[in-house]
N, CA, C and O atoms as a CHARMM CRD file, in Angstrom:
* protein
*
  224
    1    1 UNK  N     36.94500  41.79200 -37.57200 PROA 1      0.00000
    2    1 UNK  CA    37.71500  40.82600 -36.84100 PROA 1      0.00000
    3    1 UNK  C     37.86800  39.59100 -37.71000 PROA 1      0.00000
    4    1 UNK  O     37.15200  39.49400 -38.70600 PROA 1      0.00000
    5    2 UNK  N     38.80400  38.57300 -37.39300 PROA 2      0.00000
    6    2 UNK  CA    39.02700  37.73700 -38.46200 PROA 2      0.00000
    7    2 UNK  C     37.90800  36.17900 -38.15000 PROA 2      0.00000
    8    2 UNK  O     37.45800  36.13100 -37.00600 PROA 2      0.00000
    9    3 UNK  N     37.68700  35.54300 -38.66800 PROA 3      0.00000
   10    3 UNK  CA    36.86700  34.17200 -38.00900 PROA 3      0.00000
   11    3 UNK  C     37.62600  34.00700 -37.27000 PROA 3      0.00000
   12    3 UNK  O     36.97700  34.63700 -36.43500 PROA 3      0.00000
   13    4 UNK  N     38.65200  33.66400 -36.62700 PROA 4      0.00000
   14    4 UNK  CA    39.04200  32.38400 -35.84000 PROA 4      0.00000
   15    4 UNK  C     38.25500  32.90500 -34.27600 PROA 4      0.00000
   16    4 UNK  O     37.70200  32.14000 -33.48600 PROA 4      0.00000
   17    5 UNK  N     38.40700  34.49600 -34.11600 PROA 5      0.00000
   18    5 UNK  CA    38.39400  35.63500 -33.29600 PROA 5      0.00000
   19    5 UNK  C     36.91600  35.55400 -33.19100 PROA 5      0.00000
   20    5 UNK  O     36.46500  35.27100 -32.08100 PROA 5      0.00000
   21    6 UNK  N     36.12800  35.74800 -34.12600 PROA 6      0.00000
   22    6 UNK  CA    34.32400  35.59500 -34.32800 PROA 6      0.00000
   23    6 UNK  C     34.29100  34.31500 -33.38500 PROA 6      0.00000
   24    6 UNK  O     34.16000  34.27800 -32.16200 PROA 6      0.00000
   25    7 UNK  N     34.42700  33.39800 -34.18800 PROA 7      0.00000
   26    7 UNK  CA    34.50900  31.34900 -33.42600 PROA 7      0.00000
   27    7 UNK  C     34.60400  31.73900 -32.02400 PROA 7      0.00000
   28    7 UNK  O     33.55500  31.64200 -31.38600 PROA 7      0.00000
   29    8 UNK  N     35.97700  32.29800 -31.21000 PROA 8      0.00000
   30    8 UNK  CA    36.12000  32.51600 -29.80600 PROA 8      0.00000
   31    8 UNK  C     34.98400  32.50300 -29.15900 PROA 8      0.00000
   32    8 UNK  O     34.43900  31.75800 -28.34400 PROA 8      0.00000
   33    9 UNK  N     34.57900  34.13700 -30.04800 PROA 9      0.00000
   34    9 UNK  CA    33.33800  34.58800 -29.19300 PROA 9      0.00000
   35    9 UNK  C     31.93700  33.76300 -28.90400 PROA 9      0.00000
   36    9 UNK  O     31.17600  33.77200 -27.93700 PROA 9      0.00000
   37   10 UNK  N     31.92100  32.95600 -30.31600 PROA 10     0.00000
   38   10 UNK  CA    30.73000  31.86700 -30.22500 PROA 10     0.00000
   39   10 UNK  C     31.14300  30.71900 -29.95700 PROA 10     0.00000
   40   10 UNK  O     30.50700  29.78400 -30.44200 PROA 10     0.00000
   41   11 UNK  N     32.16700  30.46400 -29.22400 PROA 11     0.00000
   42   11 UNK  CA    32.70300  29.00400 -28.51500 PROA 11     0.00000
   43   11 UNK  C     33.64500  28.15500 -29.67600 PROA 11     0.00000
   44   11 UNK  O     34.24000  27.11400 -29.39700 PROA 11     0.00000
   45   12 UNK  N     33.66000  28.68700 -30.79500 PROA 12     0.00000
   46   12 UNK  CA    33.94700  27.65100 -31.93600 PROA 12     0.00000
   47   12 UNK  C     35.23700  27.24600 -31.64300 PROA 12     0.00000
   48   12 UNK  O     35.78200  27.61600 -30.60300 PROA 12     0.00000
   49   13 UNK  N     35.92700  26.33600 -32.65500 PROA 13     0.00000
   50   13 UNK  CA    37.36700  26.12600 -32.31100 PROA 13     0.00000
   51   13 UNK  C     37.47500  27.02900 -33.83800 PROA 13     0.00000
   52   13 UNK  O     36.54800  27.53100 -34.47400 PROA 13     0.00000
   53   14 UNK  N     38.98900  27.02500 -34.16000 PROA 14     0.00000
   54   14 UNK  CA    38.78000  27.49700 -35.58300 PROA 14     0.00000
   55   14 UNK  C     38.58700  26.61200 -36.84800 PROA 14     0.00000
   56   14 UNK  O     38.63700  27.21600 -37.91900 PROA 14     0.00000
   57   15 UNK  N     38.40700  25.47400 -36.87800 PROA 15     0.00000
   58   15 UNK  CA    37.68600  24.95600 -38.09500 PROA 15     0.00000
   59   15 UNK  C     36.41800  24.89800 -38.05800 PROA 15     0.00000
   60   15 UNK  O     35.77000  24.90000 -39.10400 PROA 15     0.00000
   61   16 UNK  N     35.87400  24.84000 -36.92500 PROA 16     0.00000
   62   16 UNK  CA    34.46600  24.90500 -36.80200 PROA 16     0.00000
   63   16 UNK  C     33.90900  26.41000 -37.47300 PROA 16     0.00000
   64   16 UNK  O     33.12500  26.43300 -38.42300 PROA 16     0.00000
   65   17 UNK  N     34.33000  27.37200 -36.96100 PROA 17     0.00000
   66   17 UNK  CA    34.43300  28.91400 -37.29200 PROA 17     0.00000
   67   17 UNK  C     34.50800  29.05100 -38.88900 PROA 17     0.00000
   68   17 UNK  O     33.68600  29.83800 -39.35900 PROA 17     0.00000
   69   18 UNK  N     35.24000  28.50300 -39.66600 PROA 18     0.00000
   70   18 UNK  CA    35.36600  28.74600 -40.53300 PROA 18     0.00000
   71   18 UNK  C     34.13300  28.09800 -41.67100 PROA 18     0.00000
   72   18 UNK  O     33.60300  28.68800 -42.61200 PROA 18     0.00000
   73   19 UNK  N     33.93900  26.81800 -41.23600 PROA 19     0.00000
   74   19 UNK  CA    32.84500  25.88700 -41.30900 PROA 19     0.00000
   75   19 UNK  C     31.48700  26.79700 -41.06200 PROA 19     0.00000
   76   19 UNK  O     30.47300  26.77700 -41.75900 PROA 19     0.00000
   77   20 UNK  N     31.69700  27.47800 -40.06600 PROA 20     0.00000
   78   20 UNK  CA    30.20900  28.32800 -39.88800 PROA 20     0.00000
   79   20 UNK  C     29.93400  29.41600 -41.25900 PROA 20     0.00000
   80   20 UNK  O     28.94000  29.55400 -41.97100 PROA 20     0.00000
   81   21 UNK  N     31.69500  30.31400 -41.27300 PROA 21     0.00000
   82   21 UNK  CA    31.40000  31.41500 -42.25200 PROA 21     0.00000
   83   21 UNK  C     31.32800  30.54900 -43.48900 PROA 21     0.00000
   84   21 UNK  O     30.47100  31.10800 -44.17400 PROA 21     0.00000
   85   22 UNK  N     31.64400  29.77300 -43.97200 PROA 22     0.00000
   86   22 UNK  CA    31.07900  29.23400 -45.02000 PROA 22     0.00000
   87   22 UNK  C     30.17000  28.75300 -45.69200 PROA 22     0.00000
   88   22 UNK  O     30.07900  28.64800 -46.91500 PROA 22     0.00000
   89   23 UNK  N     29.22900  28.34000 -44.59800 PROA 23     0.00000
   90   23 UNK  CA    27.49100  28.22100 -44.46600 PROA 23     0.00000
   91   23 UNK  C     26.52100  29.17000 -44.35000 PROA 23     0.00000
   92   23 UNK  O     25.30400  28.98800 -44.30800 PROA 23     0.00000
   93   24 UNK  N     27.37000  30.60100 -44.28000 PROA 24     0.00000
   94   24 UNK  CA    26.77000  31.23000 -43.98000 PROA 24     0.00000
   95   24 UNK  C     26.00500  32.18000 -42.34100 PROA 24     0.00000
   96   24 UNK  O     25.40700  33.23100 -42.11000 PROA 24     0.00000
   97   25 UNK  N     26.61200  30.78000 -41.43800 PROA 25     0.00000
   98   25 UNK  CA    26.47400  31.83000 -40.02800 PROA 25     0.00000
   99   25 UNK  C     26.97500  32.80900 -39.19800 PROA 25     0.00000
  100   25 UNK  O     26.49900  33.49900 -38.29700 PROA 25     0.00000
  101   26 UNK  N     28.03500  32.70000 -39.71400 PROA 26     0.00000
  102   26 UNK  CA    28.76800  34.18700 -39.77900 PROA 26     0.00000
  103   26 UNK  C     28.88400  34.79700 -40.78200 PROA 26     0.00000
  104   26 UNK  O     29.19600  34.39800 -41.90400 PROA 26     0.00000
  105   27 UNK  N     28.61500  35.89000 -40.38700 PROA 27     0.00000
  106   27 UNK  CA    28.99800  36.94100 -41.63800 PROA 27     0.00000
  107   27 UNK  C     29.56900  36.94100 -41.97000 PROA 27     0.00000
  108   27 UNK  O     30.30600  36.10400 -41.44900 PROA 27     0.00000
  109   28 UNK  N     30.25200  37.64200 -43.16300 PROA 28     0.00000
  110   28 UNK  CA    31.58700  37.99100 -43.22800 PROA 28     0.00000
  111   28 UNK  C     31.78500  38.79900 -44.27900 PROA 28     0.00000
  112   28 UNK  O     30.72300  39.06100 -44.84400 PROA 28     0.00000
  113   29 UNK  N     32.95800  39.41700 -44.88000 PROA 29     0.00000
  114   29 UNK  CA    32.86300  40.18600 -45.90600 PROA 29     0.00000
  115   29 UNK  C     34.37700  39.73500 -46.35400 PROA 29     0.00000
  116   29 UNK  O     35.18400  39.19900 -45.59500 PROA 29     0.00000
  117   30 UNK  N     34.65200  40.11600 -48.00200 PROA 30     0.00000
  118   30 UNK  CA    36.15300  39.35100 -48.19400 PROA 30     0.00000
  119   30 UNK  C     36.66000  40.79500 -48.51600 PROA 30     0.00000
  120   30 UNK  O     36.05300  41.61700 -49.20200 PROA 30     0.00000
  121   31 UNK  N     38.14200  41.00700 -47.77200 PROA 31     0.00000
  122   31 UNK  CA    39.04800  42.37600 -48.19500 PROA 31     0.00000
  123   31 UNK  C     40.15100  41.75600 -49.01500 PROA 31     0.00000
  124   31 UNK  O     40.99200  41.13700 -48.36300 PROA 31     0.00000
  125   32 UNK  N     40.28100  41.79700 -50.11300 PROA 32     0.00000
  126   32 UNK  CA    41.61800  41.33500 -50.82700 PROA 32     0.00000
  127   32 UNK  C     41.13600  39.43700 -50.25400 PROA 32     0.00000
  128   32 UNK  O     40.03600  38.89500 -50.14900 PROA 32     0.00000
  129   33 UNK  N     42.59900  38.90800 -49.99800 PROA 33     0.00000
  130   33 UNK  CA    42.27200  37.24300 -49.81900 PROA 33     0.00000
  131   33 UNK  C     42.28900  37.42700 -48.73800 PROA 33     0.00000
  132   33 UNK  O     43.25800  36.82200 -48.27900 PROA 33     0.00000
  133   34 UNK  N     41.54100  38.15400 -47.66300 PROA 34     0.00000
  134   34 UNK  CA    41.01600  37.92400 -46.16400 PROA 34     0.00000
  135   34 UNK  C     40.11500  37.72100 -46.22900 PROA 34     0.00000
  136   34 UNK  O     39.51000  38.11000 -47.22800 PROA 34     0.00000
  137   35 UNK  N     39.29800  36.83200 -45.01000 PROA 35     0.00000
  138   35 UNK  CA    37.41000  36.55200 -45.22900 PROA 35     0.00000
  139   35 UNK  C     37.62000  37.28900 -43.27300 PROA 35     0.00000
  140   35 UNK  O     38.24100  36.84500 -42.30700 PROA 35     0.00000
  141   36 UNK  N     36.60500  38.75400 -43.49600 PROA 36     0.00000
  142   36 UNK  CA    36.73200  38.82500 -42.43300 PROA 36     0.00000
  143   36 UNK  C     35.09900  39.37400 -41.58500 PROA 36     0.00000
  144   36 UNK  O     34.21700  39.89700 -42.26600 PROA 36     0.00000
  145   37 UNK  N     34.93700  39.16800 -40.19300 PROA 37     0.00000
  146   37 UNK  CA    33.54400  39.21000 -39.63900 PROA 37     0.00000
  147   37 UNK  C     33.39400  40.88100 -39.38900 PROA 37     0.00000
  148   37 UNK  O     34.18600  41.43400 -38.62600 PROA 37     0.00000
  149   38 UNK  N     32.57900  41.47200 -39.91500 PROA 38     0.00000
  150   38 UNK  CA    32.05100  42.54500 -39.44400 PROA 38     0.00000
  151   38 UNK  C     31.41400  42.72900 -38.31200 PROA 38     0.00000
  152   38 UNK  O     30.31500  42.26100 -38.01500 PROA 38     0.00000
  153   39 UNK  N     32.22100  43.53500 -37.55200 PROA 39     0.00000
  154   39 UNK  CA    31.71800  43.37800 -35.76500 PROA 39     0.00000
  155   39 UNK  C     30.26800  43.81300 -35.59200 PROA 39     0.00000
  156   39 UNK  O     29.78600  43.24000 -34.61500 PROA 39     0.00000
  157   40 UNK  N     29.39000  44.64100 -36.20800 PROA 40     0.00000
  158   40 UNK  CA    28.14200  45.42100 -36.29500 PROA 40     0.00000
  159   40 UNK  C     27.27500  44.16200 -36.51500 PROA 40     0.00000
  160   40 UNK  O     26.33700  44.08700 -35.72200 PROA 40     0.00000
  161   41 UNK  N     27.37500  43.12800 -37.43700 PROA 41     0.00000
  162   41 UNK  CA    26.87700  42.11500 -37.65400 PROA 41     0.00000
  163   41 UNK  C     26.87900  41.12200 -36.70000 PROA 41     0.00000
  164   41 UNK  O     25.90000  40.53100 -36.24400 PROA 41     0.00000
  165   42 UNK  N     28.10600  40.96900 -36.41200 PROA 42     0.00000
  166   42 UNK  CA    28.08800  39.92500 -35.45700 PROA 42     0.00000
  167   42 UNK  C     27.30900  40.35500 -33.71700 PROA 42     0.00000
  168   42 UNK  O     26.82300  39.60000 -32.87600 PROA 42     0.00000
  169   43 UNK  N     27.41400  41.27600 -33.71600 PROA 43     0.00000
  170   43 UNK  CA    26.67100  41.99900 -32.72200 PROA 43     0.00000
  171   43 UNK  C     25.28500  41.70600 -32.54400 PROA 43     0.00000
  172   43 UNK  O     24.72500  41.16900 -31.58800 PROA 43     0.00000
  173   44 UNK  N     24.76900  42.19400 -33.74100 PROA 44     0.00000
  174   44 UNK  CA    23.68100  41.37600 -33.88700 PROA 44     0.00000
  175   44 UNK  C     23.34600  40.30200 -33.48700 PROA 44     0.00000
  176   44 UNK  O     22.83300  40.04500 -32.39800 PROA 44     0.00000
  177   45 UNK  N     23.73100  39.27000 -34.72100 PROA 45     0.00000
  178   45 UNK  CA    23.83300  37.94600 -34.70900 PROA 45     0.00000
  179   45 UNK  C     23.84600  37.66000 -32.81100 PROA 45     0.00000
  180   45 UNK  O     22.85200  37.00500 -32.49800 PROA 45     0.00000
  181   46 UNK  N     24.57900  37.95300 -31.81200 PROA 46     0.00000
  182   46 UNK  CA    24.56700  37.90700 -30.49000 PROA 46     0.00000
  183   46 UNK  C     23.55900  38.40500 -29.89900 PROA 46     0.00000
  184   46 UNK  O     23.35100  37.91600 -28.78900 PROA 46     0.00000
  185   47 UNK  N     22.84700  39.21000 -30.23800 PROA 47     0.00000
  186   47 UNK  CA    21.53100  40.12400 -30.34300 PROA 47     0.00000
  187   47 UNK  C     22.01800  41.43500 -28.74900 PROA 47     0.00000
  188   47 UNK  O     21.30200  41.86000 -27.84200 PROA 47     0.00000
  189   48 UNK  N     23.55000  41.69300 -29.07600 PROA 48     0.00000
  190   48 UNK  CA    23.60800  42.78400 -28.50200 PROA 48     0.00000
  191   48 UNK  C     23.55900  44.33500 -29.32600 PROA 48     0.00000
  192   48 UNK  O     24.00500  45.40200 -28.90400 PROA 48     0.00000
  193   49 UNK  N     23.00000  44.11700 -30.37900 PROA 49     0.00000
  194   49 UNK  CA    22.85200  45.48400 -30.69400 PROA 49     0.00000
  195   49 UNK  C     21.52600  45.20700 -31.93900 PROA 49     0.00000
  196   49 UNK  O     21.51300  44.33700 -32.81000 PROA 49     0.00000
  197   50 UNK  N     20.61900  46.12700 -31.69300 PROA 50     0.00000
  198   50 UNK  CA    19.73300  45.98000 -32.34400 PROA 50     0.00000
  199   50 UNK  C     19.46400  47.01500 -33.68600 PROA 50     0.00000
  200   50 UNK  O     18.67600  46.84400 -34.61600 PROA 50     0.00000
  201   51 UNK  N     20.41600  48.15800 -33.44100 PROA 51     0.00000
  202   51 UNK  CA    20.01400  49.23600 -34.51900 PROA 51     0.00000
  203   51 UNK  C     20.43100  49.00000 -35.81500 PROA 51     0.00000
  204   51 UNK  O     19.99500  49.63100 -36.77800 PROA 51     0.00000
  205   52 UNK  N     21.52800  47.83100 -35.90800 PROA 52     0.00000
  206   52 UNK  CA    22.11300  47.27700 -37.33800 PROA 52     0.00000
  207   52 UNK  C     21.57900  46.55900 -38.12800 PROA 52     0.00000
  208   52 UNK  O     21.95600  46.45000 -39.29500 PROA 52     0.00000
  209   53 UNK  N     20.02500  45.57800 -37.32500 PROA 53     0.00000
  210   53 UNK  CA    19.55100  45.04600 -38.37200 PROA 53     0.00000
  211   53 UNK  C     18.89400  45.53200 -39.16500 PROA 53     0.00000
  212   53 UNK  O     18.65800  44.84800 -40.16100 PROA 53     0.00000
  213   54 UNK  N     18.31800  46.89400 -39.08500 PROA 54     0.00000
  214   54 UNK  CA    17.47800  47.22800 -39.47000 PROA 54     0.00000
  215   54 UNK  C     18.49600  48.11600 -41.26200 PROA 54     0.00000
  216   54 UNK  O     18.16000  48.16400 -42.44500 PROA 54     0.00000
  217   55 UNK  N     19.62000  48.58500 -40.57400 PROA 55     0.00000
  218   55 UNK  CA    20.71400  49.01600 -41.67400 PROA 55     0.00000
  219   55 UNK  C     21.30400  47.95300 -42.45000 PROA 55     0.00000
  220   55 UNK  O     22.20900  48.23900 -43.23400 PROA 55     0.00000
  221   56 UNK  N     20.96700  46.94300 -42.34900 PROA 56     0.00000
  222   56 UNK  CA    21.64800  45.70700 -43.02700 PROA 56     0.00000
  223   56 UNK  C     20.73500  45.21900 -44.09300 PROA 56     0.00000
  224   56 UNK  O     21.04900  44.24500 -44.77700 PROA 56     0.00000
């Protein structure tokens, strides 16, 4: 999913969001010039799924 979409989910606006993946609190991974959130991670990070941290 892209940050602005990640941000939603964690209340952000989108500069804030982007501000986060750049610090590092969101994940993210870069495809070509996209910076985008890996949903498995962010899942985590929400602590609705637990079997990914352990694969990460």
């Amino acid at each position: 999913m892209t940050v602005p979409e990640a941000g939603r989910i964690l209340g952000l606006e989108r500069a804030a969001s982007y501000n986060a993946a750049r610090r590092g609190d969101i994940p993210t991974i870069t495809v070509g010039r996209r910076i985008l959130v890996p949903t498995a991670k962010l899942r985590v990070l929400l602590g609705l799924d637990h079997t990914a941290d352990t694969a990460a």
